[in-house]
DOTORMAR-128828 format. One line per 2 residues: number of its first residue (from 0); their letters; for each residue x, y, z of C-alpha. Coordinates in steps of 0.5 Angstrom, whole numbers, always signed. Each point is the difference from the previous one (the first is absolute). Example, Ala and Ser with C-alpha at 12.3 -4.5 7.8 and 13.67 -1.06 7.14 Angstrom:
BEGIN
0> as> +25 -9 +16 | +2 +7 -2;
% end
This chain:
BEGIN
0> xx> +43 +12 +4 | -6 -5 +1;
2> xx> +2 -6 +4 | -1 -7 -4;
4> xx> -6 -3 +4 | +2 -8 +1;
6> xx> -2 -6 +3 | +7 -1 +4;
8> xx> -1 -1 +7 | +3 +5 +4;
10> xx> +5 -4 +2 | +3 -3 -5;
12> xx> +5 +5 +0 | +6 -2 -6;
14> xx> +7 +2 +0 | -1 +4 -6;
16> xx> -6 +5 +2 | +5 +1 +6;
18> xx> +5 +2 -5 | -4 +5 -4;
20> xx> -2 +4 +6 | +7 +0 +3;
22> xx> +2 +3 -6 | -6 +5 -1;
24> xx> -2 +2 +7 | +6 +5 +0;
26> xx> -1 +3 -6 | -7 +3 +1;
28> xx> -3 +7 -2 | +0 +5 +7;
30> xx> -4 -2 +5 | -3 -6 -4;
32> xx> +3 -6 +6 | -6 +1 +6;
34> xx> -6 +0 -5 | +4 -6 -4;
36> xx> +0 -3 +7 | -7 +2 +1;
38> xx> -2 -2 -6 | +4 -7 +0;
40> xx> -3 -2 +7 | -7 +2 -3;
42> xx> +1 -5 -6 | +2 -6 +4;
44> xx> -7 +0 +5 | -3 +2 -7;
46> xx> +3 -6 -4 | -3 -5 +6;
48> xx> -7 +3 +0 | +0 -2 -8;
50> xx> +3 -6 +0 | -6 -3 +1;
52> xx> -3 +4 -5 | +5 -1 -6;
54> xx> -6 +0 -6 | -2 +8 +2;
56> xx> +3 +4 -6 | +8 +1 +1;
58> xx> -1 +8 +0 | -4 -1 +7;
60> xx> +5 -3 +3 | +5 +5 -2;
62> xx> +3 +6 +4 | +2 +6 -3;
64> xx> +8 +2 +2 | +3 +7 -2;
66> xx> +6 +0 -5 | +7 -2 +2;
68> xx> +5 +2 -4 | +2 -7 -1;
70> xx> -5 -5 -2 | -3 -5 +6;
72> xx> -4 -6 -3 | -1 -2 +7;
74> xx> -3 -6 +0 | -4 -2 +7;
76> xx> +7 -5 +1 | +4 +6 +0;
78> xx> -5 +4 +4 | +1 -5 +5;
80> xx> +8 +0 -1 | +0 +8 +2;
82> xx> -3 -2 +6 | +4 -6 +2;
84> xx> +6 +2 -2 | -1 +6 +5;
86> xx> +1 +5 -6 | +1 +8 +3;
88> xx> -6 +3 -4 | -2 +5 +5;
90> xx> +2 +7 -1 | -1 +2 +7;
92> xx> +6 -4 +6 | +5 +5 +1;
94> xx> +1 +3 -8 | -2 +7 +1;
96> xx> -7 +0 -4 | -4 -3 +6;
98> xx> -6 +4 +2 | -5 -2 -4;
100> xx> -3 +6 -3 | -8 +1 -2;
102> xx> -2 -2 -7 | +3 +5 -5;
104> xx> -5 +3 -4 | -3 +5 -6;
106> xx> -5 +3 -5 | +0 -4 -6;
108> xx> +1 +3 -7 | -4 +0 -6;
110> xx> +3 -6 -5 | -2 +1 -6;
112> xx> +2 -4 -8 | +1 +5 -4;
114> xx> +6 +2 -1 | +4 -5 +2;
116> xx> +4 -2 -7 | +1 +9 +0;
118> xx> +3 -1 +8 | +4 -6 -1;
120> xx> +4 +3 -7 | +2 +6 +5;
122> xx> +2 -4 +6 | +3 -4 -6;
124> xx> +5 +5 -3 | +2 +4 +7;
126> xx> +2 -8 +2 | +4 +1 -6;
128> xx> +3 +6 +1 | +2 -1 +7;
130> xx> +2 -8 -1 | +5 +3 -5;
132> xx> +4 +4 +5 | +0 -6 +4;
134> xx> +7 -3 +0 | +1 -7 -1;
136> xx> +0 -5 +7 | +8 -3 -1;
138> xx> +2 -7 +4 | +3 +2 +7;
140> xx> -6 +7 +0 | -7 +0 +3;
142> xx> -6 +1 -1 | -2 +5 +6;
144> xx> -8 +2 +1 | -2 +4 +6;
146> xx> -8 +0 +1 | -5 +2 +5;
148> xx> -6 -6 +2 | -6 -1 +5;
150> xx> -5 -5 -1 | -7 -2 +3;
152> xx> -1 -6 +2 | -5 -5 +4;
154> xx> +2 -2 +8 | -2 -6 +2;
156> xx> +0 -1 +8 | -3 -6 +2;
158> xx> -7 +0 -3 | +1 +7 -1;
160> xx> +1 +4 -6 | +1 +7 -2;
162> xx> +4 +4 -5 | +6 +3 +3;
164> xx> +6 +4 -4 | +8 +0 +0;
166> xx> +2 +8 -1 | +3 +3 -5;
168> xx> +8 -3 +0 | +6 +0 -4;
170> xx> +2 -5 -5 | +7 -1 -2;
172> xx> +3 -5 -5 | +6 -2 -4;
174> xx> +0 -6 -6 | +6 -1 -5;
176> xx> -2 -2 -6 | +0 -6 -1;
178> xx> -4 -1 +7 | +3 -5 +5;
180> xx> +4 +6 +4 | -4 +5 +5;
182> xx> -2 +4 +6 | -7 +2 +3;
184> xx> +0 +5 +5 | -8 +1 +1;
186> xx> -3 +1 +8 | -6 -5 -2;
188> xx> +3 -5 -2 | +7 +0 +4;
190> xx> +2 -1 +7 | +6 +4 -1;
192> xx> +1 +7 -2 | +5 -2 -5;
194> xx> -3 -4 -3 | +1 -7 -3;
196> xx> +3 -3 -7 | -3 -3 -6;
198> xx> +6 -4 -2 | -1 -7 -3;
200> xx> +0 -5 +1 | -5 +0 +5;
202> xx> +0 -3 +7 | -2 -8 -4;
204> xx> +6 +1 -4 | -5 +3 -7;
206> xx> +1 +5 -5 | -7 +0 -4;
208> xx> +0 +3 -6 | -3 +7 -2;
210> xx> -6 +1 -3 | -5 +5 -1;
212> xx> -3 +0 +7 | +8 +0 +3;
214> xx> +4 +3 -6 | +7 +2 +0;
216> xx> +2 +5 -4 | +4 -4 -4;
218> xx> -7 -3 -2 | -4 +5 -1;
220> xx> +5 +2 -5 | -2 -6 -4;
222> xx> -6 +1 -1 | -3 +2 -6;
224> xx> -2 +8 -1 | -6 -3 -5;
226> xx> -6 +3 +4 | -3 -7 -2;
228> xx> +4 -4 +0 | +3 +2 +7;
230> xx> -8 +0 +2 | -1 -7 -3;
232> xx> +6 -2 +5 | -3 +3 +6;
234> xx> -7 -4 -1 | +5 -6 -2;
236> xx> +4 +0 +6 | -5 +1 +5;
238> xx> -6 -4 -2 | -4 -2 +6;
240> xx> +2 +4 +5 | -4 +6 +2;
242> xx> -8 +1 -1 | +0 +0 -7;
244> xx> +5 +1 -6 | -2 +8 -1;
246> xx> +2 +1 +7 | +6 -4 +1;
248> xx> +3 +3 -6 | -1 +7 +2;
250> xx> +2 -1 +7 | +6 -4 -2;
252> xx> +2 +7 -4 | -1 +4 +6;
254> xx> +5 -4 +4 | +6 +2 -5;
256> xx> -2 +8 +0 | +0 -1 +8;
258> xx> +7 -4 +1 | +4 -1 -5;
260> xx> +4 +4 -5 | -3 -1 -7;
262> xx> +6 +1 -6 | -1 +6 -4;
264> xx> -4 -3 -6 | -4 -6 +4;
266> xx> -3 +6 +6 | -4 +4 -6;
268> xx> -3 -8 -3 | -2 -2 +7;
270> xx> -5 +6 -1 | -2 -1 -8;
272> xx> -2 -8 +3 | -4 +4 +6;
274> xx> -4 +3 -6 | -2 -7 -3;
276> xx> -3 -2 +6 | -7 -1 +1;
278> xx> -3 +4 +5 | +5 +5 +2;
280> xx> -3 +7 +3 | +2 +7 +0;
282> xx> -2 +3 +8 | +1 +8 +0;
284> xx> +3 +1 +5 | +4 -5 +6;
286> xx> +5 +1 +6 | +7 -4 +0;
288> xx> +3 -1 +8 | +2 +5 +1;
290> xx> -5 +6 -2 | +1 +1 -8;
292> xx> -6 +1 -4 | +1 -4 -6;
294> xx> -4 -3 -6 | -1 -7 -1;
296> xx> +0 -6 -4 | -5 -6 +4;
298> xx> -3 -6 -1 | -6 -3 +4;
300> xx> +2 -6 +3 | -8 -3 -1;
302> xx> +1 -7 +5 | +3 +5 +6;
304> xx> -4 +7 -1 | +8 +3 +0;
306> xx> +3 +6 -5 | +7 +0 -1;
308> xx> +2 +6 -2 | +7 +2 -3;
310> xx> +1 +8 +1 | +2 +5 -4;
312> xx> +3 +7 +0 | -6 +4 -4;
314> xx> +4 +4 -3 | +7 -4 -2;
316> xx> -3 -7 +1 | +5 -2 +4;
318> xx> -1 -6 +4 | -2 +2 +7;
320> xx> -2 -6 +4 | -6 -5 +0;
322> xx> -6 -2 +5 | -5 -5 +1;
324> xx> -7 +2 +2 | -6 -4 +1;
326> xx> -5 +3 -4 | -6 -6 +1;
328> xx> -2 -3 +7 | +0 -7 +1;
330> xx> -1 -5 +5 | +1 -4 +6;
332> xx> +7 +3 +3 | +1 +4 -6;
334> xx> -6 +5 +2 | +4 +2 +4;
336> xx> +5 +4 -6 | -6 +5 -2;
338> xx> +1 +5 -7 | +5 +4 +1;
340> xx> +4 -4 +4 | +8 -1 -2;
342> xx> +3 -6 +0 | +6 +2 -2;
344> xx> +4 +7 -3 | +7 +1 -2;
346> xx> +4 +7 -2 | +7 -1 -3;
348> xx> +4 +4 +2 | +7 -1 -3;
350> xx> +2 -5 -5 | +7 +0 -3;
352> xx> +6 -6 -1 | +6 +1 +5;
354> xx> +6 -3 +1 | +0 -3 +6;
356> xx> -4 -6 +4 | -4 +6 +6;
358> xx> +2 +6 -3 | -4 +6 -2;
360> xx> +0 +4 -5 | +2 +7 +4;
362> xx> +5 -5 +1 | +2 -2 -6;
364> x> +7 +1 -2;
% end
């Protein structure tokens, strides 16, 4: 999400940023913590080079960062409050994703326009038939998702910087359904292999409400089923955040595919709304995490030069992952991420609903 470009001192650090980074930090997508911090130091020097500058256009003075799972409207205070504070945002001190890698890349393929109503009524109708099986999240159940997750991102070493990646490792995490119980096992993101809870209320004492960017089960089974209602309330709910209202709404759909667990009649309406937005492309062929060849549904992100892609299997249309590559070079320290660069990739591997806070379904009794 693209930070908010503001004209706040750096140290004008507000118990309110502070709280929304301590709630948010830990939730974040594999391996994103080292590029945030990276990305989160190069603002602030970035917000004070503008200061003096505050009548160039706003997108100028913005920088781009790669999608949590969860929204952050970081402000410059908030950025500021992730360094006073002594937020752990780092993925590599003692936590076993520490090496830092080189940056991952691939061939790109082809997008195209036609046949995106055509793939989207197929993935639809095999997400109806594969969520119809699905049983229902009870009070005192799980939701647990296992995927894979590796991600380039831009180092900064003093004055130096250059792109470095976090390795291919396994994400584990459990949610109830109404959201405020949960357990996170990820290498980079946890210093313990066991992993940490998501439990609310967090260390301030807050229990935030769900939304589309951080839902509960619960919530998603609120939602409308009307593709256009439901797409209506997505460019509602998010207005003013990402580069544009097309991207956002697009990206916000991704996440629920990523890491939740939609009810059987909302999954096939969240592709339905995909097909209404503008911009939405076909690429022929994609890879998730963990090597599996796939179609995909992307969407050009035309402020940051970046391509989501959701992957599907060719022949069942099954969701397989998604990735984030960079298909336009840009400039200062972000020429360094060249086409062809992955910024993010995913393969889900296990989504199922369990009946105990850590257990797995091989485990399940």
């Amino acid at each position: 999400m693209t930070a908010n470009a503001s004209r706040n001192h750096p140290a004008e650090v507000d118990g309110g940023a502070e709280r929304l980074l301590s709630a948010t930090a830990r939730d974040l997508p594999p391996g994103r913590h080292q590029f945030h911090k990276e990305r989160l130091m190069a603002q602030i020097h970035d917000l004070q080079q503008t200061e003096s500058t505050a009548t160039a256009p706003a997108q100028e003075r913005r920088r781009r960062f790669p999608r949590p799972v969860i929204a952050l409207p970081l402000t410059a205070a908030a950025l500021a409050a992730a360094v006073v504070a002594g937020l752990t945002l780092s993925g590599s001190g003692g936590n076993g994703v520490q090496d830092y890698g080189p940056a991952l890349t691939t061939s790109l393929g082809v997008a195209s326009s036609k046949g995106v109503p055509q793939l989207l009524d197929q993935i639809s109708l095999a997400a109806a038939k594969s969520s119809s099986s699905r049983p229902d999240v009870r009070p005192g159940q799980y939701i647990y998702i296992r995927s894979e997750s590796a991600d380039t991102y831009v180092r900064h070493v003093g004055d130096t910087a250059s792109l470095a990646s976090h390795p291919l490792h396994t994400r584990q995490i459990w949610k109830s359904p109404d959201g405020t119980k949960g357990w996170l096992i990820d290498p980079a993101v946890n210093d313990s292999p066991e992993g940490e809870t998501l439990s609310l209320p967090d260390e301030q004492g807050n229990t935030p409400e769900p939304t589309l960017n951080g839902p509960s089960y619960d919530y998603l089974t609120q939602l409308t089923t009307d593709p256009d209602q439901l797409l209506a309330k997505i460019y509602k709910e998010t207005k003013g955040q990402g580069n544009s209202p097309d991207q956002e709404a697009f990206t916000t759909i991704g996440d629920l595919l990523g890491e939740s667990y939609p009810p059987a009649e909302l999954y096939p309406a969240l592709f339905k709304a995909a097909e209404k937005i503008p911009g939405v492309v076909v690429v022929d062929d994609s890879t998730d995490a963990v090597g599996r060849h796939g179609v995909a549904v992307a969407r050009l992100d035309e402020t940051s030069g970046e391509r989501e892609e959701w992957i599907f299997d060719k022949k069942t249309h099954v969701f397989l992952g998604e990735r984030t590559v960079q298909v336009r070079k840009n400039s200062g320290d972000d020429a360094l991420i060249t086409p062809g660069t992955i910024l993010f990739t995913s393969a889900v591997m296990e989504r199922s609903v369990v009946d105990g806070i850590r257990q797995t379904p091989s485990a399940k009794s």
